[in-house]
TIVEX-126097 format. One record per residue: x, y, z of N, C-alpha, C, O in turn. Coordinates in steps of 0.1 Angstrom, whole numbers, plus 5000, padded with zeros to 4 digits. Example, Ala and Ser with C-alpha at 12.3 -4.5 7.8 and 13.67 -1.06 7.14 Angstrom:
2
513249435078512349555078513249675078514249675085512849785071513749895071512950005079513450115080
This chain:
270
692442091523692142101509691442241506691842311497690742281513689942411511690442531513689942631509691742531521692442661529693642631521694242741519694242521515695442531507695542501492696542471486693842521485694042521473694742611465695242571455694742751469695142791462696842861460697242951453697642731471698742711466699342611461700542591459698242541460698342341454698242311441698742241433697042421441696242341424696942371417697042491420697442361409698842411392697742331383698242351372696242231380695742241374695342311360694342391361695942291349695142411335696342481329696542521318697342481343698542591335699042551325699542641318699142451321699342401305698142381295698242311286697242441298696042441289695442581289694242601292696142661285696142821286696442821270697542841265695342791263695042761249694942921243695742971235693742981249692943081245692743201254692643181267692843321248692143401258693143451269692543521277693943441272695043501279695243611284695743651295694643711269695043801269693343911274693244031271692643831280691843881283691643971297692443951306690544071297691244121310690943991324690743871324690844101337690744001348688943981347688144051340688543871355687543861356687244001364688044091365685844011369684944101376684144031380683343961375684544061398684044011410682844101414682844221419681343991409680144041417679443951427679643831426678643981434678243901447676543911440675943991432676243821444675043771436674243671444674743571448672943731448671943661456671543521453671343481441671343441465670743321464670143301477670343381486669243191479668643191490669143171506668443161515671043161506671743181518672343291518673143301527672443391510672243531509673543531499673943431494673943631497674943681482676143611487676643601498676643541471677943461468678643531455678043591446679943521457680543611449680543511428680343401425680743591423680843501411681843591403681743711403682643541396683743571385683143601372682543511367683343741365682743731353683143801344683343921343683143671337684743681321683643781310682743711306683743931307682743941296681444031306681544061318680544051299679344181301678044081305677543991298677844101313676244041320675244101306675144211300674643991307673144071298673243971282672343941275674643941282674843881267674843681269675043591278674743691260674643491262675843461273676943521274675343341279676343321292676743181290676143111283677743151297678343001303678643021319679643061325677142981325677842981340678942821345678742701341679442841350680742751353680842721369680842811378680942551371681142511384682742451385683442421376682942451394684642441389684642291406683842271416685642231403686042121410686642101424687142191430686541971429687642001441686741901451687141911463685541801449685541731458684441791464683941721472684041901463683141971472683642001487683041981498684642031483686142021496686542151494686742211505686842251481687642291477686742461475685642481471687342521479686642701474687642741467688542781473687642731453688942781446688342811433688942751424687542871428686842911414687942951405687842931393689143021410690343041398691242931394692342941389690542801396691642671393690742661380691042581372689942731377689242721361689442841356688442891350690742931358690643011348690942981334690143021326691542931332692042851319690642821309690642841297689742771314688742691313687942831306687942871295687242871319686743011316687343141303686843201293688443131308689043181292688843201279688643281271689243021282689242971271687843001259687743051248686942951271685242941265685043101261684543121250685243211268685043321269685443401250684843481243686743341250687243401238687043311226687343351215686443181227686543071214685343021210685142971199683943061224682943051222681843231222680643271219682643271225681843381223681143421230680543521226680743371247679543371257680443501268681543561266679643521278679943591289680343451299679343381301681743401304681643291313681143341328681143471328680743291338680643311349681143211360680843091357681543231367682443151371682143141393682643191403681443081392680343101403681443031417682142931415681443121431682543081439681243051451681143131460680342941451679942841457680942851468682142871468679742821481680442771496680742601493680142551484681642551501681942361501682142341516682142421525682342231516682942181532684142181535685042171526684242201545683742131555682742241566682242231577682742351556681942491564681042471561680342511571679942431549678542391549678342221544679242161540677142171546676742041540675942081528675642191525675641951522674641941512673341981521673241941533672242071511672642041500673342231495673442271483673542281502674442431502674842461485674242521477676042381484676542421467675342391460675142481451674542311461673842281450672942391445672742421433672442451455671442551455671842701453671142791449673142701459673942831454674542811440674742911433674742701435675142681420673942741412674042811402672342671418671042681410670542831410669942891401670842871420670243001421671443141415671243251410672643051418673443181408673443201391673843291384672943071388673043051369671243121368670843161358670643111380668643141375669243301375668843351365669943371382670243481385670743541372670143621366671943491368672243531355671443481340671743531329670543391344669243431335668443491331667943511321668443541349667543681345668243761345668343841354668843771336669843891331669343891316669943971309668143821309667443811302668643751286668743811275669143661288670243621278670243451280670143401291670443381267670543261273671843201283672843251288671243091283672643021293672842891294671842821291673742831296674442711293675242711310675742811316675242581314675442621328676642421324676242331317678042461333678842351326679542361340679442461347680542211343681342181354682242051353681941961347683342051360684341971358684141901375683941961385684141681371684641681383682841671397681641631396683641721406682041781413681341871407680141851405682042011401681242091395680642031382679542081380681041921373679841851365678841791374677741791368678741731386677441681393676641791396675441801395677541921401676642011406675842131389675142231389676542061377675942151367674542051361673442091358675241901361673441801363672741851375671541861371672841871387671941921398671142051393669842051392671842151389671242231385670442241375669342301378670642191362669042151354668742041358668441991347668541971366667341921372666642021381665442031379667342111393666442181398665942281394665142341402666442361379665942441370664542381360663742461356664442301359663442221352662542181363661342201360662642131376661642121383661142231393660142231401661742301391661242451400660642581387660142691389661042521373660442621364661142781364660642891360662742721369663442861367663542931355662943031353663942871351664942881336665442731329665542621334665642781315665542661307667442671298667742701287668242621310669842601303669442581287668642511281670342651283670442591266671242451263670742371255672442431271673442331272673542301287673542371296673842131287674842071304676342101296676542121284676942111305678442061296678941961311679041991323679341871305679541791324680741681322680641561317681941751327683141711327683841601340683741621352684241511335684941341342683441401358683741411371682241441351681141421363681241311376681741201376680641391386680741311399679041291398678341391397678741191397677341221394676241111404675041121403676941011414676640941424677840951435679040931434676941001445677540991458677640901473678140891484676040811461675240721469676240601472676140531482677340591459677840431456679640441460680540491453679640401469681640381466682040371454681540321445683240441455684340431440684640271438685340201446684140241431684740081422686140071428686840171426686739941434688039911442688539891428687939861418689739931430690939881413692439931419692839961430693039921407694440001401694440151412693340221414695540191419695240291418695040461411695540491399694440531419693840611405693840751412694240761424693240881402693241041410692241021419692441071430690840951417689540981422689840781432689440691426690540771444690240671453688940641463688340731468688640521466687440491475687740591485686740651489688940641493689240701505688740801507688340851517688840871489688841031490686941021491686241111497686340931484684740981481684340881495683340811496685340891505684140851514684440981523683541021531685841051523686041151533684841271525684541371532684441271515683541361506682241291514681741371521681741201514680641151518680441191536679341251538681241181546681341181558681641391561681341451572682241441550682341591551681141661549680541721558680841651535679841701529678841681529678141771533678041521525677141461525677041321540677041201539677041411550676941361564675941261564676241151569674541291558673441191560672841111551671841121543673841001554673440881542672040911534672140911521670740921542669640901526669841031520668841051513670841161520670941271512671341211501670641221490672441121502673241101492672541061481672741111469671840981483670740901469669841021464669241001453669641131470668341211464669041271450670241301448668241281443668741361425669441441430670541401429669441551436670041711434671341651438672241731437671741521445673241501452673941421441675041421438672541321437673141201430672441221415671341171414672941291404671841281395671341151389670341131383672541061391672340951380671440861383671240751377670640921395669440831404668440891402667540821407667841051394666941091394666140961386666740891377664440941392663840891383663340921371662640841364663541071367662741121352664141221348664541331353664741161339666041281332665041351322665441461319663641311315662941431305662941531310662941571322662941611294662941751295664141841298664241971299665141741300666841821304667341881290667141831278668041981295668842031280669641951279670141881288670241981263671641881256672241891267672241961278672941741260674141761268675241701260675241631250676341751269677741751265678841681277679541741284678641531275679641431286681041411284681341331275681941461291683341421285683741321302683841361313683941161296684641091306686241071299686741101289686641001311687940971304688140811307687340751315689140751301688940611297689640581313688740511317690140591319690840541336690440591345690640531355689940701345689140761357687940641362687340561355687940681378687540581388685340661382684340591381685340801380684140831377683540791366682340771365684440791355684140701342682240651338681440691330682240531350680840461351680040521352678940491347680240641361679340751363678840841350677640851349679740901340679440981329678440861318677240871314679540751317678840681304677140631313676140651306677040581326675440561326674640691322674040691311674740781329674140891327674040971311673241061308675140921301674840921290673440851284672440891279673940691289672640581282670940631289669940601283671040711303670140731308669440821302668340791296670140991302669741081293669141051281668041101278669940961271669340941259668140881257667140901250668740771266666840711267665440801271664240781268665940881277664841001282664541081270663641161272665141081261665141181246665541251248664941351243667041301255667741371257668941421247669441311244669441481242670441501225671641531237671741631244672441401236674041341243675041361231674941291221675841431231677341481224678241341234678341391245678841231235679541191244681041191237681341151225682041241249683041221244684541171252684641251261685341091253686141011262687041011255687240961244687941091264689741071266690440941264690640891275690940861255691640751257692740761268693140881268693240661278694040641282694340761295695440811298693340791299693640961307692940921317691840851315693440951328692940931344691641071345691041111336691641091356690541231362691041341355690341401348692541411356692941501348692841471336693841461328691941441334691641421312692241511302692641481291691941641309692941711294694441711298695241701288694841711308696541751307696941621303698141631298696341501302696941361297697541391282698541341278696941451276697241461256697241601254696141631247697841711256697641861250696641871232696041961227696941761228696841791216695441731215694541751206695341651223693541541223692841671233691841731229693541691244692641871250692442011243691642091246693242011232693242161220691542061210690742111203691641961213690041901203688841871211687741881206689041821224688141821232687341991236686142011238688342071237687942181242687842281227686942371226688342261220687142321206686242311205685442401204685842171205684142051206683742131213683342221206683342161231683042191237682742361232681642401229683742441232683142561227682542591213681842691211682642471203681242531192680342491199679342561196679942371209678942341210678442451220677242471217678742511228678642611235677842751227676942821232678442771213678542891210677542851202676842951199677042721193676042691187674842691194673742731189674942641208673642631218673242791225672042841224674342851231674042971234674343101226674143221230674843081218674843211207673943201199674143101192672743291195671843321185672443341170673643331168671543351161672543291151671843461148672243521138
């Protein structure tokens, strides 16, 4: 998975809505506390940001399977995207991404502009990991989550069913790769939907989809957030497995507008 994503994934190629015509990203390496990781960046450092975690199981090093994504936001929301290329496994363990995701969005914070930090998949668990450990370490204050068909417990097997994109097989080879040592799995920064205090998290913005095996994961962490006084946008794909937008092009051209005013309402100054 990690050495052949990037002749596997065709993810997004039909959701090349926006922004197309933008130029290439700009590859900068950017300090964190396992030393500089590279990050993709759509747009001028310094100006309101969307840092971006992009998917794959925490298996996968492929930050360009969200160009589309990035794009998209870059030209319809009006932010600088960043597009952060995170180590995965099976070459590091938890809690590695988490902390290179936290420390690359504090980084482009201090670029003195706001930010909104969003992810699809694992990259939505690792965009909840990150405002939690931005709020408890007193980094910086995300303006927006944006956290897409979220992986958001690692602690709990996939619910047995139908089969589906996201199987019990795949989140136990993710459990035994990445998250080697069972009591990691339960701690917040791996599992958010187990933190005991969600106060004080910025909005957020949950998109599950109605057949995905992660589904239970988004909608708890909805009722959780809220109850914490958290301001939840929730929104779910009828009838769409884990690939949620390619299920309806025309239900993804409204899901991914939603997503960029909310974007451009939270991180753009008026």
């Amino acid at each position: 998975m990690h050495a052949s994503a990037r002749f596997t994934v065709r993810y997004g190629e039909d959701l090349q809505f926006s922004g197309r015509d933008l130029p290439d990203p700009v590859r900068v390496r950017v300090p964190t506390r396992y030393g500089k990781v590279p990050v993709l960046v759509y747009g001028d450092l310094g100006r309101p940001a969307y840092v971006h975690l992009h998917g794959g199981a925490w298996l996968m090093r492929y930050p360009a399977m969200d160009d589309f994504w990035c794009r998209y936001l870059a030209a319809e929301a009006g932010v600088t995207v960043v597009n952060v290329d995170f180590r995965a496994g099976p070459y590091v363990t938890y809690p590695v991404a988490q902390h290179e995701a936290h420390d690359a969005a504090a980084w482009v914070a201090g670029q003195g502009a706001p930010v909104a930090v969003g992810g699809f998949s694992s990259g939505g668990g690792l965009a909840a990991s990150v405002c939690l450990q931005a709020r408890d370490q007193g980094t910086f204050v995300p303006t927006l989550q944006v956290l897409g068909v979220p992986a958001l417990d690692v602690a709990a097997s996939v619910p047995q069913g139908p089969s589906g994109m996201i199987s019990s097989s795949l989140r136990d080879l993710v459990r035994r790769v990445y998250f080697p040592d069972p009591a990691s799995r339960s701690e917040p920064y791996a599992s958010p939907v187990l933190a005991e205090d969600l106060g004080g998290l910025p909005p957020a913005v949950v998109l599950t989809a109605e057949l995905d095996a992660l589904r239970h994961d988004g909608r708890r962490y909805v009722d959780l957030l809220r109850a914490a006084g958290v301001e939840v946008l929730h929104d779910e794909t009828p009838g769409a497995d884990h690939y949620f937008l390619s299920a309806d092009l025309s239900r993804a051209r409204q899901t991914m507008a939603l997503v960029a005013e909310e974007v451009r309402r939270r991180a753009v100054p008026v």
